[in-house]
C-alpha positions as CSV (number, residue, x, y, z in Angstrom):
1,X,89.1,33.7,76.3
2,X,91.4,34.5,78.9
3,X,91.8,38.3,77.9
4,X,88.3,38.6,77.6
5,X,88.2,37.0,81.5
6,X,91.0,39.6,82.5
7,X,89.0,42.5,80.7
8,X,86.1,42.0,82.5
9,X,87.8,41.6,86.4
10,X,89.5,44.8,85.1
11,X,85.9,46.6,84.4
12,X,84.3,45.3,87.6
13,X,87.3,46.6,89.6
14,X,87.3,50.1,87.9
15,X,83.0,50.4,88.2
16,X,83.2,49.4,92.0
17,X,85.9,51.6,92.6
18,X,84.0,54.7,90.6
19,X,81.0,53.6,92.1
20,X,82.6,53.6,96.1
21,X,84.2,57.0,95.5
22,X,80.8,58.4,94.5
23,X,78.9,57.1,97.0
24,X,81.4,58.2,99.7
25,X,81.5,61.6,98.0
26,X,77.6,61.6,98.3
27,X,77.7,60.9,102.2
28,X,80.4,63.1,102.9
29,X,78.3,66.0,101.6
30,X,75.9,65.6,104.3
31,X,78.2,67.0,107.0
32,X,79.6,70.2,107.3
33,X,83.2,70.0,106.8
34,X,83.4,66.9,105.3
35,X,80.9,68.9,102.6
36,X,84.1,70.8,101.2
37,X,85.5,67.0,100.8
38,X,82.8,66.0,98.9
39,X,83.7,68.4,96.4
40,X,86.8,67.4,95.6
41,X,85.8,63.6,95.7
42,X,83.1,64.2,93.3
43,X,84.8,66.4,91.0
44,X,87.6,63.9,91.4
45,X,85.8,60.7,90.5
46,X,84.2,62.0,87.7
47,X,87.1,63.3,85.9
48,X,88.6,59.8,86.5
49,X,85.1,58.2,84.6
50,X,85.6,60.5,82.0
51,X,89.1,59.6,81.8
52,X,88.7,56.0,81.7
53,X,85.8,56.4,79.0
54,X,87.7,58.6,76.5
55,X,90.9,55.7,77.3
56,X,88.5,53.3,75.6
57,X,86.5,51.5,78.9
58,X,83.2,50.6,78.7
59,X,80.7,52.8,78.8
60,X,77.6,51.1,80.4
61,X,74.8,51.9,82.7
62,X,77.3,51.3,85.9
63,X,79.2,53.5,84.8
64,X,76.5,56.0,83.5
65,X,75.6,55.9,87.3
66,X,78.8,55.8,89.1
67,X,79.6,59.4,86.9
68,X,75.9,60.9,87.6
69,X,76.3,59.8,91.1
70,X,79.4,61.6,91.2
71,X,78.2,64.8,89.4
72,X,75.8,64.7,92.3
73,X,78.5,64.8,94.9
74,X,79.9,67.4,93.4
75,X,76.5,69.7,93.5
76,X,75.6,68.3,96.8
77,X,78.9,69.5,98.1
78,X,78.5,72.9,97.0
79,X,75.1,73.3,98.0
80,X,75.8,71.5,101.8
81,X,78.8,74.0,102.2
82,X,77.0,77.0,101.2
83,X,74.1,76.3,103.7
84,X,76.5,75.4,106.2
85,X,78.4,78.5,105.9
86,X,75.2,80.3,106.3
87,X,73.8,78.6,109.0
88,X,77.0,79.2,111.0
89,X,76.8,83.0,110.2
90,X,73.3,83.1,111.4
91,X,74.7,81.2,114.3
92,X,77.5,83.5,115.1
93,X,74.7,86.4,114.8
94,X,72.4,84.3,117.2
95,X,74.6,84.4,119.5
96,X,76.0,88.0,119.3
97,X,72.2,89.0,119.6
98,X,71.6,87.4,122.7
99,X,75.4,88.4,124.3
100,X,74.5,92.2,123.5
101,X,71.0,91.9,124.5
102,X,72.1,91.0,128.0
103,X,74.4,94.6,128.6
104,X,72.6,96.8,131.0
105,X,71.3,99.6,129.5
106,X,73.8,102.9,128.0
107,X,71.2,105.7,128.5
């Protein structure tokens, strides 16, 4: 009984860890350098679900989540750092426009 007791603490702490890391990974991907992080917390955390899996942990619908959640990050991340990146190079052009716009005329 007392395994079985230890077991199960030792599940709970594993899932809410998983399950922290993914969720962090998911907000991190909302900002734009913190995006890049994301990517390497998501990627991170799921590998470490898969590990724990193929070790023998259980394999139940926490988990299921905590490793799409993760997969999630991961995508988010990449997709959040590519629109970043292009919004700051639309940015950068924004603002070259307007500075060379503002030159006297060359005629």
């Amino acid at each position: 009984m007392s395994f079985d007791m230890n077991n199960n603490l030792a599940y709970e702490e594993k899932a809410s860890g998983f399950l922290k890391k993914a969720i962090a990974g998911l907000i991190c991907a909302a900002f734009p350098v913190a995006s890049i992080v994301a990517i390497f917390l998501g990627a991170g955390n799921h590998r470490a679900i898969v590990d724990y899996v193929a070790a023998g942990g259980l394999h139940t619908p926490k988990i299921k989540t905590c490793a799409a959640l993760s997969k999630g990050s991961l995508y988010a991340g990449i997709a959040m750092t590519v629109i970043y990146t292009l919004y700051f190079l639309y940015f950068i052009l924004l603002l070259l426009a307007i500075s060379f716009s503002s030159l006297p005329n060359q005629h």
